[in-house]
Each structure stands twice: as structure tokens, then as C-alpha cells.
VEXTI-720094 format. One record per residue: x, y, z of N, C-alpha, C in turn; residue in one letter. Coordinates in steps of 0.02 Angstrom, whole numbers, padded with zeros to 5 digits, always signed. Layout:
XYZXYZXYZA/...
REM end
This chain:
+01305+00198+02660+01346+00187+02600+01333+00119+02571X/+01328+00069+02621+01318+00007+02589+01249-00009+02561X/+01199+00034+02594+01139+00048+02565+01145+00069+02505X/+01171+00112+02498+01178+00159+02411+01190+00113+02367X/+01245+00085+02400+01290+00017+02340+01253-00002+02312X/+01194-00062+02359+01162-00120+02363+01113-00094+02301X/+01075-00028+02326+01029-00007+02255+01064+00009+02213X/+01122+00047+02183+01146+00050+02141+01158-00021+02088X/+01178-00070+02130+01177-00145+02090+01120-00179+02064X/+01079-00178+02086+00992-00173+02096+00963-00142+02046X/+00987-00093+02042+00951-00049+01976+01003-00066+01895X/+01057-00074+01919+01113-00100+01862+01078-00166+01842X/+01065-00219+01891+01040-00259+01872+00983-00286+01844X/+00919-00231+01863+00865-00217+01866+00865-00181+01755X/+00916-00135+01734+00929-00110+01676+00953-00171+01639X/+01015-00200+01654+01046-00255+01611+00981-00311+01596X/+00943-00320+01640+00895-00370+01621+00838-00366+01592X/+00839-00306+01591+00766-00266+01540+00774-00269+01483X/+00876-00250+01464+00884-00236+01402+00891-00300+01363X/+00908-00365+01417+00921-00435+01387+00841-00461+01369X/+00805-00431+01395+00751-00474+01376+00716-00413+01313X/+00714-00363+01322+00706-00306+01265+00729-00351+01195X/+00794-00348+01190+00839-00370+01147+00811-00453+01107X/+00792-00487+01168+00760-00553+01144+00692-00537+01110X/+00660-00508+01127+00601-00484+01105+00599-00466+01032X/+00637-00412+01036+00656-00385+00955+00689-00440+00920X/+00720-00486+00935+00733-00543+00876+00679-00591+00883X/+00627-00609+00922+00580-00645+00933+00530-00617+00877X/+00496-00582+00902+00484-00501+00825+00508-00523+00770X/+00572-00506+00754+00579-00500+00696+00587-00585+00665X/+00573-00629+00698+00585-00707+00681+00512-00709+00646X/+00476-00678+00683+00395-00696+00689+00388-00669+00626X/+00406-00587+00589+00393-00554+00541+00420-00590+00499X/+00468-00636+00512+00526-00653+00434+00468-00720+00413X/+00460-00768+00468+00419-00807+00448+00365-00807+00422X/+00327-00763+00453+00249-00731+00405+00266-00709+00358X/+00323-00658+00316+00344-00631+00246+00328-00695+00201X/+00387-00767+00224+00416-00827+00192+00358-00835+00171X/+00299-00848+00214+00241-00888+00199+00189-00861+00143X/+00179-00782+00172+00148-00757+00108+00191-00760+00036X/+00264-00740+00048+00293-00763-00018+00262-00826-00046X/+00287-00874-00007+00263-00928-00040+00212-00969-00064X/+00146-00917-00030+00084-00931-00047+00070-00888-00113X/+00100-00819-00101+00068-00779-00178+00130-00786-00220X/+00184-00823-00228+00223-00828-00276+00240-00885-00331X/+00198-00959-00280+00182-00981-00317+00150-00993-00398X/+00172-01017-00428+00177-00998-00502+00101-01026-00532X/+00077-01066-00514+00020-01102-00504-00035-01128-00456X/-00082-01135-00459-00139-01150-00418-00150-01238-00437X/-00174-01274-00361-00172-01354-00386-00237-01365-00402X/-00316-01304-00404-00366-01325-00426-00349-01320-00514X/-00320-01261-00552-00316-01252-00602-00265-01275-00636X/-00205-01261-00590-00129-01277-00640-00126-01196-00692X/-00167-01150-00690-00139-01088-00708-00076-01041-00705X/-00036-01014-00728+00007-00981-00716-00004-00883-00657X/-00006-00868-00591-00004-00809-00561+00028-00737-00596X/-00013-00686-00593+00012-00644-00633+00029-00585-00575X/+00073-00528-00588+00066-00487-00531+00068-00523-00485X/+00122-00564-00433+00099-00574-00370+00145-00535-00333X/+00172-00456-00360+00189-00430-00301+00129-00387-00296X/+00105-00346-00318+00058-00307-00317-00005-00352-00278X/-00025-00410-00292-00054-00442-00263-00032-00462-00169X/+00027-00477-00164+00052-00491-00081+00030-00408-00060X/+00075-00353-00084+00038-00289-00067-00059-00283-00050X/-00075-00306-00089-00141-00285-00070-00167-00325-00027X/-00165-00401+00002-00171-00428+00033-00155-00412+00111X/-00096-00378+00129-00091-00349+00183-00154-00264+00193X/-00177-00253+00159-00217-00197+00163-00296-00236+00184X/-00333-00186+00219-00414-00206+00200-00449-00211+00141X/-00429-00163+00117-00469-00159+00038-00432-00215+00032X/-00395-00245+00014-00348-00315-00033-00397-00377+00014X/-00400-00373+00073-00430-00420+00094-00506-00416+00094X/-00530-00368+00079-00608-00347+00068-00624-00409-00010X/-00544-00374-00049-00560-00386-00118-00543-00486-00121X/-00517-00503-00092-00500-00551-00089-00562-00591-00078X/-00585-00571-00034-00658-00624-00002-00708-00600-00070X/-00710-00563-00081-00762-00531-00156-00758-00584-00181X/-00688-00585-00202-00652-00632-00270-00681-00721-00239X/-00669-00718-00177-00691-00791-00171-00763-00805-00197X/-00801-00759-00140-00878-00771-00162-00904-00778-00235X/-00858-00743-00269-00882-00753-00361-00844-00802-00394X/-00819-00844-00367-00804-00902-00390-00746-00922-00456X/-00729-00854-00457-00687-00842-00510-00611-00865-00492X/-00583-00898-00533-00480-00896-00511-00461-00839-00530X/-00459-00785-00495-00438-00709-00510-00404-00699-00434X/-00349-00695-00421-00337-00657-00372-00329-00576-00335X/-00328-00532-00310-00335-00463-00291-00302-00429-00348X/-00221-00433-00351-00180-00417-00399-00188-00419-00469X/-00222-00473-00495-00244-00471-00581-00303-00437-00570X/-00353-00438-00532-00407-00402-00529-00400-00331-00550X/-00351-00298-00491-00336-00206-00494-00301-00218-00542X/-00260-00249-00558-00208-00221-00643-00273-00218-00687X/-00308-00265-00680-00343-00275-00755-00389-00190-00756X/-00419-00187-00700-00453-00136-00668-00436-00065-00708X/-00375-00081-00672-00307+00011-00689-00294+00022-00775X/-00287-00038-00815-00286-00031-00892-00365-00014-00889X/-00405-00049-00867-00481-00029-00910-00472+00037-00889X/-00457+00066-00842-00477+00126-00819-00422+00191-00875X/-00377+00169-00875-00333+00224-00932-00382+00202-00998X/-00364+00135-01013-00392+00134-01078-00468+00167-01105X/-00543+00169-01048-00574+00202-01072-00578+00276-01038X/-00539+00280-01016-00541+00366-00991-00519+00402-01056X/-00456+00357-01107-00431+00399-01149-00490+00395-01194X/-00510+00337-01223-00563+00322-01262-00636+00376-01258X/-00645+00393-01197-00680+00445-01179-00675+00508-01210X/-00613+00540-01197-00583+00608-01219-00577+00606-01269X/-00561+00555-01309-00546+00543-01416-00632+00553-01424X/-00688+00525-01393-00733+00498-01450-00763+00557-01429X/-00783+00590-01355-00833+00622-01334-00807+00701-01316X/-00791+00692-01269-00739+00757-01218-00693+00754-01173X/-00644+00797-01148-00604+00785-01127-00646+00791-01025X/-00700+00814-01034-00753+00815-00988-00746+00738-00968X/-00782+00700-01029-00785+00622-01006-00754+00584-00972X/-00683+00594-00979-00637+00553-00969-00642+00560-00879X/-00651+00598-00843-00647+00549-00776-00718+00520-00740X/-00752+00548-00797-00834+00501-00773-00835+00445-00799X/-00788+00430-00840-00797+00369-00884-00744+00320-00840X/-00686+00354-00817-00658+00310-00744-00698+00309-00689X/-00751+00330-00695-00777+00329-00606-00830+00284-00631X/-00874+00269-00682-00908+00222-00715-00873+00169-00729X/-00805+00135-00742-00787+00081-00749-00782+00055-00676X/-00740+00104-00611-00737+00069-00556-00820+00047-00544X/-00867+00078-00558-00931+00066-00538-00956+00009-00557X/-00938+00004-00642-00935-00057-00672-00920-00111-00636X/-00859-00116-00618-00817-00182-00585-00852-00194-00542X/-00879-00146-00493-00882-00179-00427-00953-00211-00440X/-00996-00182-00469-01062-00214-00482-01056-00277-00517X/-00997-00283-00558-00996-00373-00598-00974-00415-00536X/-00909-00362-00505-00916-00419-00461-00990-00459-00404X/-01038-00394-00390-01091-00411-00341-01139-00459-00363X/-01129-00432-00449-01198-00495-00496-01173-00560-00493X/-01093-00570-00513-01062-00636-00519-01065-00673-00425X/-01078-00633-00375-01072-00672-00319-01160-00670-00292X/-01183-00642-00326-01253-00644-00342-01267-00717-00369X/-01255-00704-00427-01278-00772-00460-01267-00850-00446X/-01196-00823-00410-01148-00891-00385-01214-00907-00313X/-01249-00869-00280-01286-00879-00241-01352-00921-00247X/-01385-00868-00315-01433-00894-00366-01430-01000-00366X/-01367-00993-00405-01353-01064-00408-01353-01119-00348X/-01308-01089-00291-01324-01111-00238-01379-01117-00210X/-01427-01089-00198-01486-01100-00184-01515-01158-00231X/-01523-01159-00280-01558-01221-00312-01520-01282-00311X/-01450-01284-00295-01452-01363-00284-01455-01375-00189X/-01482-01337-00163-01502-01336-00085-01542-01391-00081X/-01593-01404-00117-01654-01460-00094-01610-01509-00123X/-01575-01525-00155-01518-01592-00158-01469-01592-00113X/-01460-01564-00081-01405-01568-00032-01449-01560+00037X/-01488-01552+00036-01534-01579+00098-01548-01629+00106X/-01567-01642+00018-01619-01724-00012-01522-01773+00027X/-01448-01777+00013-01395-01800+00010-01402-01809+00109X/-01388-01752+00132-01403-01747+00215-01437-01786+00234X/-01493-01805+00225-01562-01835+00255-01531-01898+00225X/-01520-01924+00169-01489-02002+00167-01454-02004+00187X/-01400-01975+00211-01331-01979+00261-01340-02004+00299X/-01362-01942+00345-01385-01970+00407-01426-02039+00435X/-01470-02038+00386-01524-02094+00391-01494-02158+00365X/-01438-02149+00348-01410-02234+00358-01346-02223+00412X/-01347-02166+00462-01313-02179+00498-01239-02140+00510X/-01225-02117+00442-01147-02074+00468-01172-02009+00483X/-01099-01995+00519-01092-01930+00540-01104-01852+00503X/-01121-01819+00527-01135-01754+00494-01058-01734+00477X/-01014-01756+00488-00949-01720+00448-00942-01767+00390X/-00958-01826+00398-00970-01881+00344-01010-01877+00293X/-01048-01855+00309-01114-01825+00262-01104-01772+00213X/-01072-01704+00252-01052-01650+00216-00998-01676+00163X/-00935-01715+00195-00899-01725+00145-00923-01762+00058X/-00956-01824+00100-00997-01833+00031-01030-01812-00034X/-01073-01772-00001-01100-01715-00026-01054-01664-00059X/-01007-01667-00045-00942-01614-00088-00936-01629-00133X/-00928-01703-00135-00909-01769-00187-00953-01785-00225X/-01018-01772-00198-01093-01798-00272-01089-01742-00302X/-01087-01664-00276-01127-01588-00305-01080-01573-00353X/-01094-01565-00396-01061-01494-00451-01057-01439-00390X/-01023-01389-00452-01006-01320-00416-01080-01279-00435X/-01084-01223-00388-01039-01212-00349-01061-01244-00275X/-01099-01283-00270-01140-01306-00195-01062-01364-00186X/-01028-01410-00217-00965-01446-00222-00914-01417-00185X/-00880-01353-00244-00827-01315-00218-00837-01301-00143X/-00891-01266-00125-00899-01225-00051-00911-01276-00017X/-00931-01340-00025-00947-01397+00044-00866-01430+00020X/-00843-01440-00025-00767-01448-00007-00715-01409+00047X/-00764-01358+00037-00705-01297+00087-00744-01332+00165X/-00788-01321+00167-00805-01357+00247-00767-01394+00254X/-00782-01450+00210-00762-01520+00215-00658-01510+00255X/-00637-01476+00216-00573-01442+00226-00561-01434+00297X/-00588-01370+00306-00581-01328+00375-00616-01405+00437X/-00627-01436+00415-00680-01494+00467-00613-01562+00471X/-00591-01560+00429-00545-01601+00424-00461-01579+00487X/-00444-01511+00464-00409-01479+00509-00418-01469+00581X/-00479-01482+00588-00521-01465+00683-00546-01421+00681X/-00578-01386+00617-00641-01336+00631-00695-01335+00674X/-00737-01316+00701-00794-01351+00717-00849-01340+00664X/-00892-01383+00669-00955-01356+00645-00984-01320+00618X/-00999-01293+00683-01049-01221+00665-00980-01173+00661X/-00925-01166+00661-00888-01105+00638-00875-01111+00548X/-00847-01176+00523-00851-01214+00440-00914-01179+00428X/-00960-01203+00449-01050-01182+00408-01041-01108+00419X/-01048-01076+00489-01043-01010+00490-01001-00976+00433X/-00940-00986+00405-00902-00959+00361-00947-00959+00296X/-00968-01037+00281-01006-01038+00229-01068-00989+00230X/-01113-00974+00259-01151-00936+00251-01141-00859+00280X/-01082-00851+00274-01038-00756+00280-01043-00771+00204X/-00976-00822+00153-00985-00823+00117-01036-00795+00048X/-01082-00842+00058-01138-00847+00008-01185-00819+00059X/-01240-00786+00071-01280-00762+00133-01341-00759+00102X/-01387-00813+00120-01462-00832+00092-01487-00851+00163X/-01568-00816+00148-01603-00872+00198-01611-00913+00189X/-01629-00946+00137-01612-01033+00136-01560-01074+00170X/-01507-01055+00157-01454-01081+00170-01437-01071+00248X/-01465-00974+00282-01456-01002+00345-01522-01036+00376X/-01565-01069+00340-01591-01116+00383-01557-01178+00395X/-01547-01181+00345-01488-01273+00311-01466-01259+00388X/-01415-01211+00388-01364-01203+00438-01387-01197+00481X/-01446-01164+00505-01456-01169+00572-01488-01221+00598X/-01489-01285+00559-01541-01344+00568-01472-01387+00583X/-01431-01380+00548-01384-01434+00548-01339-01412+00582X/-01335-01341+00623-01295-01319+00690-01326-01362+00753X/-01391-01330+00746-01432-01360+00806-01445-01434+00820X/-01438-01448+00771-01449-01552+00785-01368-01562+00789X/-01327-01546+00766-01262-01552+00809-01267-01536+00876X/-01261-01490+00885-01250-01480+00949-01299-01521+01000X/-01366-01527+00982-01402-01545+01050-01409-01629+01039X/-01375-01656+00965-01359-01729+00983-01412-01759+00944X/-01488-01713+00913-01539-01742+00905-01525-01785+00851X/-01582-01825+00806-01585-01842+00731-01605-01774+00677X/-01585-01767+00642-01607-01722+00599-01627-01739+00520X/-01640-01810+00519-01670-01842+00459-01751-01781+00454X/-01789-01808+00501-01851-01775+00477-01861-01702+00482X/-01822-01658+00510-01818-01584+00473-01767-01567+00426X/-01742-01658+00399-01694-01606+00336-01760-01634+00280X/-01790-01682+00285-01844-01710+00229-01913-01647+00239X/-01925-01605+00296-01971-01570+00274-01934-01493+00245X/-01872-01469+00251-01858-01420+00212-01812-01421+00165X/-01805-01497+00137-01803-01529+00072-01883-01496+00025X/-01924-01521+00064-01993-01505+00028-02005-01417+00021X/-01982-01401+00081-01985-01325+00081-01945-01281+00039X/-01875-01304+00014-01846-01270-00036-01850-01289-00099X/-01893-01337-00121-01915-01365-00168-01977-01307-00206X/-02029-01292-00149-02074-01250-00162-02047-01170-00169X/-02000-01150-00123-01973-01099-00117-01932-01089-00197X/-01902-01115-00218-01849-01144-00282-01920-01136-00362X/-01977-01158-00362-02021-01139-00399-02059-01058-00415X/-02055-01078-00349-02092-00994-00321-02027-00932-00347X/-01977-00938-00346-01920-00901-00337-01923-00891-00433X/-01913-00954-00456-01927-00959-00522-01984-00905-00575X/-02029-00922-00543-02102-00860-00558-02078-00788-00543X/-02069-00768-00517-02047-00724-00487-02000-00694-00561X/-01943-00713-00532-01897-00696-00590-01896-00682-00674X/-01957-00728-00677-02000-00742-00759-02023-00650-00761X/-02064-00652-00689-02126-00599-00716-02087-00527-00697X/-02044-00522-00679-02006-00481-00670-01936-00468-00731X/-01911-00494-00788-01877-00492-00798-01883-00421-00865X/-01928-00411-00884-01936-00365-00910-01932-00304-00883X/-01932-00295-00817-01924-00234-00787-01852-00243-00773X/-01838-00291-00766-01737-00296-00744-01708-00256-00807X/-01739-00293-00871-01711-00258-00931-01714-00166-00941X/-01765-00162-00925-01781-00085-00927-01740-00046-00900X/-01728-00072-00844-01652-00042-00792-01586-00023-00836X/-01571-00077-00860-01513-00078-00904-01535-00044-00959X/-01586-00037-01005-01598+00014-01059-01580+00087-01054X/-01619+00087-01015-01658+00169-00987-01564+00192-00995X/-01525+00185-00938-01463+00232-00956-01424+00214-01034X/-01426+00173-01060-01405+00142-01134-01417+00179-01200X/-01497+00200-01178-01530+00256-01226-01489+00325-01218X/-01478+00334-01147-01480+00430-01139-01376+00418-01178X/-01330+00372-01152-01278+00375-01185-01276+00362-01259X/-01311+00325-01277-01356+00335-01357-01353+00384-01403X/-01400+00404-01356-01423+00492-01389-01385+00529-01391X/-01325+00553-01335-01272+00590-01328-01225+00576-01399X/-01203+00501-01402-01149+00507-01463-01200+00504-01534X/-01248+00493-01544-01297+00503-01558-01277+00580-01614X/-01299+00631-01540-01300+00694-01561-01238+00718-01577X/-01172+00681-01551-01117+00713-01566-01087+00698-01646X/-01120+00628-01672-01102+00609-01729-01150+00636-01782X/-01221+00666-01753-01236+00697-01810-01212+00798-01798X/-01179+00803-01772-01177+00865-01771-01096+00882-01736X/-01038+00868-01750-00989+00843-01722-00952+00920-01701X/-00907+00893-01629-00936+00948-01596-00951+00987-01536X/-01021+00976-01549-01089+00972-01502-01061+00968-01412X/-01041+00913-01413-01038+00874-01338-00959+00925-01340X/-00935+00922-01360-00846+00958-01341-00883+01046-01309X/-00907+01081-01365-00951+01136-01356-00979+01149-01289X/-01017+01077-01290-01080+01097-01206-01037+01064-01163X/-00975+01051-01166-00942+01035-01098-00907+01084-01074X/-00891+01145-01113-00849+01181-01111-00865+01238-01068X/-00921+01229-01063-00945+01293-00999-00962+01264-00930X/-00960+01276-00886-00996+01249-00816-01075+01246-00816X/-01100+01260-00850-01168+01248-00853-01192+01205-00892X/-01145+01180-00938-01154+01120-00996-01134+01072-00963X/-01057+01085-00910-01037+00998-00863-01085+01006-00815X/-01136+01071-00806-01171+01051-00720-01249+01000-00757X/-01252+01025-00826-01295+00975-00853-01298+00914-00875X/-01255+00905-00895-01204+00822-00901-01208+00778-00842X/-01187+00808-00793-01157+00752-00717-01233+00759-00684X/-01290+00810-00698-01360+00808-00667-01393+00749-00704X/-01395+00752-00779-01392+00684-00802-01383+00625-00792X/-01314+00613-00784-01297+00559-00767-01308+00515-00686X/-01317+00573-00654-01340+00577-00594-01421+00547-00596X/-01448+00576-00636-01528+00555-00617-01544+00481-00679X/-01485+00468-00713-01492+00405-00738-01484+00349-00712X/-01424+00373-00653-01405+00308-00596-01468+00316-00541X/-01476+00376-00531-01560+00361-00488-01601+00329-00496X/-01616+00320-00570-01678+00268-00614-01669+00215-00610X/-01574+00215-00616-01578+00129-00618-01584+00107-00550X/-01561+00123-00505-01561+00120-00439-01639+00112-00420X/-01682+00153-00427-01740+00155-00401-01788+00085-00453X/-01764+00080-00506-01811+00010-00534-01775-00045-00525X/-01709-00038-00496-01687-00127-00496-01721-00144-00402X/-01726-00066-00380-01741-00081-00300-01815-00088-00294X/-01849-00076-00363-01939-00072-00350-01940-00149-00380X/-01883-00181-00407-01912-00235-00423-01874-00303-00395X/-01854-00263-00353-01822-00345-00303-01874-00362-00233X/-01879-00419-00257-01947-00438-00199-01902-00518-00186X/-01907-00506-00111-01871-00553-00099-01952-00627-00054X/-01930-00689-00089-01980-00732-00080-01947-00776-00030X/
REM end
């Protein structure tokens, strides 16, 4: 009997203390959730930004997408292109283009058009965004042999490679400025190194740049000097930076062609519908007129696809 007791108290006690610490848990939890809410509030509700002093538009729709992948996919997009756009003005702006020319579609052409002409604007977007973090790259790369040429005097009178980078934030325009400010940032907080640079080149992602980085990881870490391999691929992105130049010259006429070639065939379409009005409402109206339309449009994005990919040669 006194056996029975003893576990009976045992297990009473063994329940009461599960549920006391259960119980702590769930307000520990929910302390943790209230504080992470506060913070994103207060990061996306802010009314202004201290690089711009702009006014935030949408920042609930914006905190929403931020907790998602896509919002955070779109977020890092938005960084790499250098734009003050956050997730939320992005998709609003997105969602009007997308009503506005879907309707625009169905008034001028067919009522066919209207969701190819939404599946062509998202297509739109995402490609301005890839050219604009494209180009923001473009740029980066050419002030590389100055910010090697900045490194190599750094060092060579002696300061530190976190000393150096910061500087260098401070001589460069954007966008080689902005993004060695952000090191400079994360380095200031107790980043390390090679994780600051590593970000930078997720960022922007060139071989140039991961040489930079892997030159100026490796002489960190193993302690060496790195004056005389930042002065010979100073020289090396100098040549690379000319060469890259040619390139682009003798190629740019075929870039254009890319962009024609589908410009013409939507051309011709309103083209034909304005001299014969109509026409396009008519041949949409059967399944064999939309299976000819979307085969179209289909083998126009093939063309462009296949000449912007026959003419990227990477140097």
C-alpha cells in the first residue's frame, strides 16, 4: 500500500511538473513570437529609409511576403538590383500592370490575349529584374581593377584588410561603394571575413570578383602579404575589362535582333487586326486559331531564347 502511495505521488508529481514547465514554455514561445512580430513591425513600418528619406508604401503586404520564400527570394532580387523598391511595392506595382494590360489586351486584340498578356508581363518583370542585377554586376566588374588598384595601396602602407575594405567604401561610387559599405557593416558587427565577402559574391556572382575574394580570403587567413597578387590581378582585370568591352561591341547587333524578331511577329498581328478589324477576335475563336497563336508565341520565345544563348560568350 505504501508502495502504491509513494508512486502515485511520483507520478502526481512527475504530471504537475511537466505541466509547469509546458506552461513556461508556451509563454517563453509566445514572448519570442511577440518580439520577432515588434521587430519586423518596426523594421517594415517604418515610414522612411535613412539611405533615401523616402516615404514606404504597402508595408503590410510587404511584412506578409517577407515571412514567405518567394518574399524572401524577392527581397534578395530587389537587393542585387540596387533599386529602393521593397517586396510589397514591387508585387502591387506587378498586380496593377498585370490587370491593367490583361484588360488592355482584351479591348485592343482578344479576349484570348488577355491571360497571355498576364503571363508576359510576369515574364516581363522577372527578366528586368535579372538585366537590372545583371548590369548592376556589369558595373561592378569594371570598377574591380580600382578596388584592387585601392587594396594593394592599403595594404602596402600597412593597414588592415578590414581597414582597407572600409576605405574603399568611402573612395568608390556605387555600385562597387554601396556593396563594400555592406561588408564594411557586417565587419564592423563581428562578421568574419570570408563570410562579409562570401555574402558579397552570393550577391553579385562574377568570376572576377570570386577571384578578388578568394585572394583576399586566402591572405587573411594564412597571414600572408597580398600587395603583389592584388597588383598582378589589378593588371589582370584591367585586360579582362577591355577584352569584355570588344566582345560586347561585336556582339551587340545580335543582342538587338533578339529583341526585334518577337516585336515584328506582335507587329504584324495588330498590324493585321487594324487593317482588317476583326481578324484576330475571328482566329481566336476556334481552338485551332488559339492552338496557332500560343505555337507562335511559343516558338518566338524559343528564338529569343536560343539567340540571346548563341550569343553569350562568357570571357
Amino acid at each position: 500500500m505504501d508502495t502504491t502511495h509513494a508512486l502515485g505521488l511520483a507520478v502526481l508529481g512527475g504530471t504537475l511538473l511537466g505541466g509547469a514547465l509546458a506552461v513556461v514554455g508556451v509563454r517563453v514561445y509566445g514572448g519570442g513570437r511577440a518580439q520577432r512580430r515588434a521587430i519586423v513591425d518596426r523594421l517594415s513600418d517604418h515610414p522612411t529609409t535613412p539611405l533615401t528619406g523616402r516615404r514606404r508604401h504597402f508595408a503590410g503586404l510587404d511584412r506578409r511576403l517577407r515571412t514567405t520564400r518567394l518574399g524572401r527570394g524577392l527581397e534578395l532580387r530587389l537587393a542585387a538590383t540596387g533599386r529602393d523598391v521593397t517586396p510589397g511595392e514591387f508585387t502591387a506595382a506587378l498586380l496593377a500592370a498585370v490587370v491593367v494590360l490583361w484588360i488592355v489586351a482584351q479591348a485592343v486584340l482578344a479576349p484570348f490575349f488577355g491571360p497571355l498578356a498576364a503571363l508576359v508581363t510576369v515574364w516581363s518583370a522577372v527578366a528586368f529584374l535579372n538585366w537590372q542585377r545583371q548590369k548592376r554586376i556589369e558595373r561592378f566588374i569594371n570598377q574591380l581593377p580600382e578596388l584592387a588598384r585601392i587594396l594593394a595601396n592599403a595594404t602596402q602602407a600597412g593597414l588592415a584588410l578590414r581597414t582597407a575594405l572600409g576605405m574603399a567604401a568611402d573612395e568608390l561610387d556605387a555600385p562597387a561603394g554601396e556593396e563594400l559599405g555592406r561588408v564594411a557593416d557586417k565587419l564592423a558587427v563581428g562578421q568574419s571575413v570570408e563570410d562579409a565577402l562570401g555574402d558579397l559574391s552570393t550577391r553579385l556572382p562574377s568570376r572576377e570578383l570570386a577571384v578578388l575574394v578568394s585572394t583576399l580570403v586566402l591572405s587573411n587567413r594564412a597571414g600572408g602579404t597580398v600587395v603583389g597578387s592584388l597588383r598582378n590581378l589589378t593588371r589582370t582585370l584591367e585586360e579582362r575589362k577591355e577584352t569584355r568591352r570588344e566582345v560586347r561591341t561585336q556582339l551587340s547587333q545580335v543582342v538587338i535582333t533578339a529583341y526585334v524578331v518577337p516585336l515584328l511577329g506582335l507587329g504584324t498581328l495588330l498590324l493585321l487586326d487594324r487593317i482588317a478589324p476583326g481578324t484576330v477576335d475571328r482566329m481566336t475563336s476556334t481552338f485551332l486559331g488559339q492552338a496557332a497563336v500560343v505555337a507562335a508565341f511559343a516558338l518566338y520565345g524559343l528564338g529569343f531564347f536560343l539567340i540571346r544563348r548563341l550569343s553569350r560568350i562568357d570571357v
